[in-house]
C-alpha positions in Angstrom: 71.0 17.7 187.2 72.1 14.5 188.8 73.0 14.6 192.6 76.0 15.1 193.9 77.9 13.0 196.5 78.0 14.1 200.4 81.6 13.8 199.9 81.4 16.2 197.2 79.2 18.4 199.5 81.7 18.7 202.0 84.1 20.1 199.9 82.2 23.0 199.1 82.1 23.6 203.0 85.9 23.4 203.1 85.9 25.6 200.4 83.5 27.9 202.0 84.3 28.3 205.3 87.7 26.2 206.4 90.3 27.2 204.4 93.1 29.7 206.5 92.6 33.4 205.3 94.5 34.8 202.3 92.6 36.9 200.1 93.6 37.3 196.7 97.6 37.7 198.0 98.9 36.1 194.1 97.0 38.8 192.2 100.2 40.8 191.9 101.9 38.0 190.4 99.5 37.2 187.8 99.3 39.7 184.5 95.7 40.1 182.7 96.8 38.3 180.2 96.9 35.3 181.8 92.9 35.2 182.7 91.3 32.6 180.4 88.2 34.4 181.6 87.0 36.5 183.8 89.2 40.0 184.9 91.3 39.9 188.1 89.0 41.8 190.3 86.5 39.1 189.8 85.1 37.9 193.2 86.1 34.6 192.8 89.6 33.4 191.2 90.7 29.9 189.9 94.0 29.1 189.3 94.6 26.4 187.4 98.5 24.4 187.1 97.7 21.7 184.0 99.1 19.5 182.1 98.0 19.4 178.1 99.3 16.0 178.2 97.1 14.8 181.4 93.7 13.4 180.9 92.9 14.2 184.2 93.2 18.3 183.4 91.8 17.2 179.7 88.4 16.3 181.6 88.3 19.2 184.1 88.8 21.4 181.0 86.4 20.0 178.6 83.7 19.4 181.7 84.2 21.7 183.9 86.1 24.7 183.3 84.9 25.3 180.0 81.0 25.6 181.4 82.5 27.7 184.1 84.1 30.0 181.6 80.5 30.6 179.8 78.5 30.9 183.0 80.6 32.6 185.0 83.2 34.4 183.7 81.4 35.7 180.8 79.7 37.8 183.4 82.6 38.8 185.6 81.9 36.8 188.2 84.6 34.2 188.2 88.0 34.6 187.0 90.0 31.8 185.2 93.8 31.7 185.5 95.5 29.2 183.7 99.3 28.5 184.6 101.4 26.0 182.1 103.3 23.0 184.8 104.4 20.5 182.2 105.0 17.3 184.0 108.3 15.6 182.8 107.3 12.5 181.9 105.0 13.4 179.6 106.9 13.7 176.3 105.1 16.4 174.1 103.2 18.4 177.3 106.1 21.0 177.0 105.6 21.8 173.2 102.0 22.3 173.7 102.5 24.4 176.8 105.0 26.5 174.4 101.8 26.6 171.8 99.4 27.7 174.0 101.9 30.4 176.0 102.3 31.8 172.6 98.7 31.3 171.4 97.8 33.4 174.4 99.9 35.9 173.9 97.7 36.3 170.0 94.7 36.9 171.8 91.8 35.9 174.3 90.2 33.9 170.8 93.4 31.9 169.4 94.1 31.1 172.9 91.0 29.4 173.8 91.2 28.0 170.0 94.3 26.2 170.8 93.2 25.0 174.1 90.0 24.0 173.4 92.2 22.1 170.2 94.8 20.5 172.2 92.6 18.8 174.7 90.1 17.9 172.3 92.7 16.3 169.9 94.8 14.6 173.1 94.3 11.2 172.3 96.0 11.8 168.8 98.6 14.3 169.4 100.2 12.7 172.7 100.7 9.4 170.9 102.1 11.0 167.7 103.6 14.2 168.4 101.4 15.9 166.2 100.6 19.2 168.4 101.8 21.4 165.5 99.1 20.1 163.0 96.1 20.8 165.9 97.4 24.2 166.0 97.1 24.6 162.6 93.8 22.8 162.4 92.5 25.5 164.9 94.2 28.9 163.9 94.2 28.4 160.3 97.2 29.9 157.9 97.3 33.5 159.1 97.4 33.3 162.5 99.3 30.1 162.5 102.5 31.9 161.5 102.1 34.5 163.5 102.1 32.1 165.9 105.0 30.1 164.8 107.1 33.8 165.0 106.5 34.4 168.6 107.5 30.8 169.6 111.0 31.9 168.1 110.8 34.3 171.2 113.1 33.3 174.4 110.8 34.1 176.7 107.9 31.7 176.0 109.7 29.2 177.7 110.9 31.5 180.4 107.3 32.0 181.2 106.4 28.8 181.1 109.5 28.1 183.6 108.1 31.0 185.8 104.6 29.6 185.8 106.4 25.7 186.8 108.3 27.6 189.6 105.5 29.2 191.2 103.5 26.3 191.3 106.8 24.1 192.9 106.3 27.0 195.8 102.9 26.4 195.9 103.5 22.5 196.2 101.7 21.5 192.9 102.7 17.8 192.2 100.0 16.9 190.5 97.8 18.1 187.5 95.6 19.8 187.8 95.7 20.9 191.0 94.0 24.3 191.1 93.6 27.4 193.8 89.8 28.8 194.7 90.4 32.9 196.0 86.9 34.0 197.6 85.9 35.3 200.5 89.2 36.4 201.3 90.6 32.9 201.3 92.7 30.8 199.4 91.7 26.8 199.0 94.0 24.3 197.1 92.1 21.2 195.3 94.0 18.5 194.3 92.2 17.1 190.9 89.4 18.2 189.2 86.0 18.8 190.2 83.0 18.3 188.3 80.5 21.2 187.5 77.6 20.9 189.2 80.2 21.1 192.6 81.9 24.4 191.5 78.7 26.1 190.6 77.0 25.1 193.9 79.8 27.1 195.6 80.0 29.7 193.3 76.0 30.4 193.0 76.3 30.6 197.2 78.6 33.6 197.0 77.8 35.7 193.2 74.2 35.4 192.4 
């Protein structure tokens, strides 16, 4: 493993020690369903706001959140939340958002297929528009148009409006901006982070 940067160092300490407490105060708010990993009680949360169209959240998913997701929350140590904040100038971020809201709503394994799709496959869908063949790519026939039925449904894009509104009160401007709960306290990261940092603080609290 390479070595990581003081700077990077220090922001496990803020992570560990400085942030105000707040213990897990959003868990009402968030449903089960809604864990990419993980289950709520876990003793460490992330909660993610990203943006399929951002390569910034593209790299934190691929890099980091992914290893974090078969080390950690595989085990119940960590859970991942993952909330939808399509930015608007990003022209095709909402239509993937509305894929992977209702790809969620299929099931823990066509949701992960259609993440693990849509940031893979960024590069060509964001300049073509193309999210509906990744979907397909990933889901294949069957659940495809089962897919394609619950995107009919209204409240896909209410939820993803909830999801937007709740990180606009949690002053999320940029993606991805995510939320560490542990320890009984709440720390807000602006951009990613890359592994090696989130699994020096998480191996210092869940052995």
């Amino acid at each position: 493993m390479r070595s990581i940067p003081p700077v990077l160092y220090l922001v496990l300490v803020i992570l560990a020690v400085a942030a105000p407490p707040n213990a897990f105060a959003q868990t009402d708010q968030i449903k089960s369903e809604q864990c990419l990993g993980g289950k709520l009680d876990a003793p460490i949360r992330v909660e993610v706001f990203s943006d399929f169209e951002c390569p910034a959240c593209r790299e934190f998913y691929l890099n980091t959140i992914r290893p974090v997701l078969k080390d950690y929350c595989s085990l119940d140590k960590v859970c991942v939340v993952y909330h939808e904040f399509p930015l608007q100038g990003h022209k095709y971020s909402r239509q993937a958002a509305q894929y992977s809201k209702a790809a969620q709503r299929l099931g823990p394994k066509q949701w992960h297929a259609v993440m693990d799709a849509l940031y893979e496959n960024q590069e060509k869908w964001y300049r073509n528009g193309s999210v509906d063949d990744v979907v397909f790519k990933a889901l294949g026939p069957e659940e495809y148009f089962r897919l394609r039925k619950l995107l009919l449904d209204p409240t896909i894009d209410s939820a993803i409006e909830s999801e937007v509104t709740m990180g606009q009160k949690k002053e999320v401007t940029s993606t991805p901006t995510f939320f560490v709960y542990a320890l009984g306290r709440e720390q807000k990261v602006v951009g990613g982070l890359p592994y090696p940092v989130l699994k020096g603080f998480f191996d210092r609290i869940v052995k």
